[in-house]
C-alpha positions in Angstrom: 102.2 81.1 105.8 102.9 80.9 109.3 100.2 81.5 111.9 97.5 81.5 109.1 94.6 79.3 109.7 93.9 77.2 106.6 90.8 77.9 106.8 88.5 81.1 107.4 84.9 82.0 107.9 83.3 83.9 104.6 79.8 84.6 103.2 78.4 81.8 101.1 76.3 83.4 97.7 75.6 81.3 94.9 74.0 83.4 92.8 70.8 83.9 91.8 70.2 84.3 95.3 68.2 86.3 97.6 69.4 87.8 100.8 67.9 85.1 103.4 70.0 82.6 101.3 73.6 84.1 102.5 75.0 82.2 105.3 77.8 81.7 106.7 80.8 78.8 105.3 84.6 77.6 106.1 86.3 78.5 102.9 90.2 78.5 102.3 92.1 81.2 103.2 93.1 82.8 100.3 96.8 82.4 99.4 98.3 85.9 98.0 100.0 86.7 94.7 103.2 88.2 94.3 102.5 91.9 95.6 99.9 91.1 97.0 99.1 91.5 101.3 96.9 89.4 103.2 94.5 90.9 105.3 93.0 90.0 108.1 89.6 91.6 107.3 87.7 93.5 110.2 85.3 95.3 108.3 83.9 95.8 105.2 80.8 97.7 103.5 78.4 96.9 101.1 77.5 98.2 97.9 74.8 98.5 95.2 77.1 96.0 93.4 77.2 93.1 96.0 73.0 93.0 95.4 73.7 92.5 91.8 76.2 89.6 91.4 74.1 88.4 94.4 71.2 88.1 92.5 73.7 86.8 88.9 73.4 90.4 87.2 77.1 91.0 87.9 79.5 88.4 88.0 83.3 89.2 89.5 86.1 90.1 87.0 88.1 87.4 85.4 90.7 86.2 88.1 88.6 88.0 90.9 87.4 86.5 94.1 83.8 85.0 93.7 82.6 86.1 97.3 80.9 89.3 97.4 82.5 92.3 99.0 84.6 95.4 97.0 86.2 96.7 100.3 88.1 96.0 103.1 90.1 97.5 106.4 92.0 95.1 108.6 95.7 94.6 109.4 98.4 92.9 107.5 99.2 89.5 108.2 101.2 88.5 105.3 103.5 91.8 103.7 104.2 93.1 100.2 105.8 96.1 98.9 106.1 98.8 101.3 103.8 97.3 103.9 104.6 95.2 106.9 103.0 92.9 109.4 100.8 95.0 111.7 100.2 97.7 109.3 96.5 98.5 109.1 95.3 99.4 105.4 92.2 99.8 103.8 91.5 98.8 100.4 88.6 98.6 97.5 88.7 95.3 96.4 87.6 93.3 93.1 85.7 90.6 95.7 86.5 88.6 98.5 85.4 91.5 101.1 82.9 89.5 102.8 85.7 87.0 104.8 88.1 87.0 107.7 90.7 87.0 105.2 91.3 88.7 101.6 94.3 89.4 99.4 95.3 92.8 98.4 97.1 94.6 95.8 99.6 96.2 97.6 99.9 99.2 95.7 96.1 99.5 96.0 96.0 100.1 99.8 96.1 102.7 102.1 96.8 103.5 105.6 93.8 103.8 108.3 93.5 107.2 109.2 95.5 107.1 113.2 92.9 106.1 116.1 90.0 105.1 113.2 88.0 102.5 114.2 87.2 99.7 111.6 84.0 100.2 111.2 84.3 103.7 110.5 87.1 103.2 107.9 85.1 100.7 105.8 82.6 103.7 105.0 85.6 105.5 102.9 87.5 103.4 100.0 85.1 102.3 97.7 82.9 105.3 98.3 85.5 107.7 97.9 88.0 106.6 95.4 85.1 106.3 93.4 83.9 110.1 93.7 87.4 111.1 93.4 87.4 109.0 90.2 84.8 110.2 88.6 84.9 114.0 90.0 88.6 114.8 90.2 90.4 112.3 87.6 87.3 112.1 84.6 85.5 114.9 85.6 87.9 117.5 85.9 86.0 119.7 88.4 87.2 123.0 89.5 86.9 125.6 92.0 84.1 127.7 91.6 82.0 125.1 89.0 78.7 123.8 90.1 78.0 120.2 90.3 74.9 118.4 90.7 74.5 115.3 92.5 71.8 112.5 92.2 71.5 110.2 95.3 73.1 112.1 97.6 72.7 110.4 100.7 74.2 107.0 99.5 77.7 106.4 99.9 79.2 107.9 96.9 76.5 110.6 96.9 78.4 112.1 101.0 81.8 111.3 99.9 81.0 112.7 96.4 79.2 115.8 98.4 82.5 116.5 101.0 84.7 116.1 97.9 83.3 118.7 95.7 83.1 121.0 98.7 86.5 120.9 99.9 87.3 121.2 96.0 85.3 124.8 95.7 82.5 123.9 93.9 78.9 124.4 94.6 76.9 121.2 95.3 73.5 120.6 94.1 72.0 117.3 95.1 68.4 115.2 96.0 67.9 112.8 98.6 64.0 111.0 98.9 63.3 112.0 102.9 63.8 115.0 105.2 66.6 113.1 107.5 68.8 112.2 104.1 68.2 116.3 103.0 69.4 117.2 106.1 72.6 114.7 106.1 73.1 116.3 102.8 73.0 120.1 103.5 74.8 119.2 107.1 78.0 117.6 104.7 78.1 120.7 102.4 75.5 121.2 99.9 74.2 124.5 98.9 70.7 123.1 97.8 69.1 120.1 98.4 66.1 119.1 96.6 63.6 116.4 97.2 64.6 113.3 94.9 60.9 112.7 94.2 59.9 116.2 92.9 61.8 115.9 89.8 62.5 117.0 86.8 65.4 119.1 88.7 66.4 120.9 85.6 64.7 124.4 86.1 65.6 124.3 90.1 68.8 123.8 89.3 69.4 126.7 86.9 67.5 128.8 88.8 69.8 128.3 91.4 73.0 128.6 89.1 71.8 131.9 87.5 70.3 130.5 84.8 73.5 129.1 83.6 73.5 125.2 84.8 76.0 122.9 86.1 79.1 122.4 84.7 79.0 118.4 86.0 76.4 116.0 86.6 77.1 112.7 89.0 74.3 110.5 88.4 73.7 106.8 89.6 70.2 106.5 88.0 70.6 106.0 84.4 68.1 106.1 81.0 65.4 107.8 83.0 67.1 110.5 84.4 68.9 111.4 81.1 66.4 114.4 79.6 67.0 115.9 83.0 70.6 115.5 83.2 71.1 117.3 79.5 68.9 119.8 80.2 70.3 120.6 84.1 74.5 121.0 82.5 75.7 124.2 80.6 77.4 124.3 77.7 80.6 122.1 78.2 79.3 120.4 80.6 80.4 116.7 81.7 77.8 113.9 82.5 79.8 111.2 84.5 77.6 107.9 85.0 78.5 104.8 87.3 75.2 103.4 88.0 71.7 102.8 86.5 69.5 102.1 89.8 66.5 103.4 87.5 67.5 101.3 84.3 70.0 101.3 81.3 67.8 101.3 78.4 65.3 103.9 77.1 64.5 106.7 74.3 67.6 109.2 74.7 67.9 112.7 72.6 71.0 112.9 71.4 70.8 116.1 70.5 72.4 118.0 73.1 75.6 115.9 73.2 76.2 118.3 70.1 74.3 121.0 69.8 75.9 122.0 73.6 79.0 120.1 73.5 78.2 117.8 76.3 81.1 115.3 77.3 79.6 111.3 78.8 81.7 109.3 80.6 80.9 106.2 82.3 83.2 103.7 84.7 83.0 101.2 87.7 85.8 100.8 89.9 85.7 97.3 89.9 86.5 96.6 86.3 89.2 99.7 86.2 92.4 98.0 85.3 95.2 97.3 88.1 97.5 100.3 86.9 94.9 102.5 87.0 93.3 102.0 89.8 96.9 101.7 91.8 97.6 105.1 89.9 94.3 106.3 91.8 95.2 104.8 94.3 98.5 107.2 94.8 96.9 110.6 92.9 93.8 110.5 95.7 95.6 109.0 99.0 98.2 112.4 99.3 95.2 114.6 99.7 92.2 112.4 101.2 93.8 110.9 103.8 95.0 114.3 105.6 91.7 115.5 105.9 90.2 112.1 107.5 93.1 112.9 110.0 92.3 116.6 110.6 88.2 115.6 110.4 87.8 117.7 107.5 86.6 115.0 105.5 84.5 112.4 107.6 83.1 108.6 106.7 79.6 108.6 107.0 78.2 105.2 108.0 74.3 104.5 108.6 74.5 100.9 110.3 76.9 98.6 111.4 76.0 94.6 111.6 77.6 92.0 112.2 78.8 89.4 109.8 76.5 86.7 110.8 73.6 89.3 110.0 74.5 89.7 106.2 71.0 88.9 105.5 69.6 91.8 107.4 72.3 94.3 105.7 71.5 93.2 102.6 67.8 93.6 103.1 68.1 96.9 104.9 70.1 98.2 101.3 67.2 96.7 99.5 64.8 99.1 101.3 66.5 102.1 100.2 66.6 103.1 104.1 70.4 103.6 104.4 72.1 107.2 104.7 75.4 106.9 104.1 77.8 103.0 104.2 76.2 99.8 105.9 78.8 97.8 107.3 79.7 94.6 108.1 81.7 93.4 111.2 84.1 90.5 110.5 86.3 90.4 113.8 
């Protein structure tokens, strides 16, 4: 490939690892697959994911790029498909993220909102496609349904909170300190309660007239399972993609059929290629607009630069982060 350095600066993680062991190597540039673009990575963000293959508790997909990172925005240096050299896309990613240089599918990309910086951009594919996933495609939320939102100051928890309010739902959510309630409410929820003060249950039929949410986005897992059943109406949808409080436990069963309760679980990672391009053209059409117009905006908490992936890593670990961390590559 013309003009392409051999070789590339990328995050070195040999897992199990902890965050003052990533530095900094001279790996290959990757070499792209047919429809695939090469990107010239300027940014990307991290993700409860990258802490857990860091640490061996979630190894990359078959075929999948062993360095850490499920996002990227940077410009095109080698073209596929529609895309040429130039363009500047932003894409979620099944690893590789963490380089100067990472291959994408190029039906999986999208265009950089006009006059977006980098840094900005990074805070919106993985966080995004993955609410619109789990909200829009699985979840089949409606106008005028109520949805309850655990977390709702990470990265899927504001992209998850914008999404449902744009949609015409009402949006229910916890965060754990007064600045994340206040990020929360100021992105469109009509109640935010304090994450720590659960159960959330009565609150939150309380505030739905007693009748309860019709969906449930909940990143915690076994522990918060009692209070998810308890929170939904009849018909209502439990969608899962994370267990940040554990997987295992004593569950009830019981309401899954005495109230007709649908559970779905996914992660965007291990969707399969169609799909996720299918995603990929269902959510674009109407998300990216509304970065454009500022009706829907990425919320990042701190940008770093790549040689200071130790620092992101450890400021995720501390649960201090409202909204993306990014990294700087370029």
């Amino acid at each position: 490939m013309v003009g392409i350095p051999e070789h590339m600066r990328a995050v070195d993680c040999t897992p199990p690892a902890q965050a003052t062991d990533l530095r900094i190597v001279t790996l290959p540039t990757p070499t792209p697959r047919d429809g695939e673009l090469l990107v010239k990575v300027e940014a990307t963000a991290l993700n409860r994911a990258d802490l857990l293959q860091r640490r061996g508790g979630y190894p990359p997909p078959a075929g999948a790029s062993p360095i850490m990172g499920l996002e990227v925005v940077g410009t095109v240096v080698h073209p596929a498909g529609t895309w040429s050299v130039g363009d500047r896309v932003m894409a979620v990613v099944t690893g590789g993220g963490y380089a100067e240089y990472a291959c994408v599918p190029a039906n999986e990309a999208m265009a950089v909102p006009v006059g977006m910086r980098s840094t900005d951009a990074a805070a919106i594919p993985e966080a995004f496609l993955t609410a619109w996933l789990n909200l829009i495609t699985l979840g089949n939320l409606r106008a005028g349904e109520s949805i309850f939102i655990h977390a709702g100051a990470s990265g899927v928890g504001t992209a998850a909170i914008q999404l449902a309010k744009h949609w015409g739902a009402q949006v229910i959510t916890a965060a754990g300190t007064d600045a994340k309630r206040a990020l929360c409410a100021q992105l469109g929820a009509a109640v935010v309660r304090d994450s720590r003060s659960g159960p959330h249950a009565e609150a939150v039929r309380q505030a739905t007239g007693g009748v309860g949410v019709h969906v449930v986005l909940d990143m915690l897992g076994a522990p918060a399972w009692a209070d998810n059943c308890a929170m939904l109406t009849n018909g209502g949808r439990l969608l899962l993609l994370g267990f940040l409080l554990g997987s295992e436990g004593e569950l009830d069963l019981g309401p899954v059929l005495t109230r007709s309760l649908t559970i779905k679980g996914t992660t965007l990672r291990r969707t399969p290629a169609p799909q996720k391009a299918a995603l990929v053209a269902e959510a674009s059409p109407w998300l990216l607009p509304r970065f454009a117009q500022g009706h829907l905006v990425p919320v990042v908490d701190r940008v770093f630069a790549l040689e200071d992936v130790a620092q992101a890593h450890l400021h995720m670990e501390s649960n201090a982060n409202a909204g993306k961390i990014i990294l700087q590559i370029g």
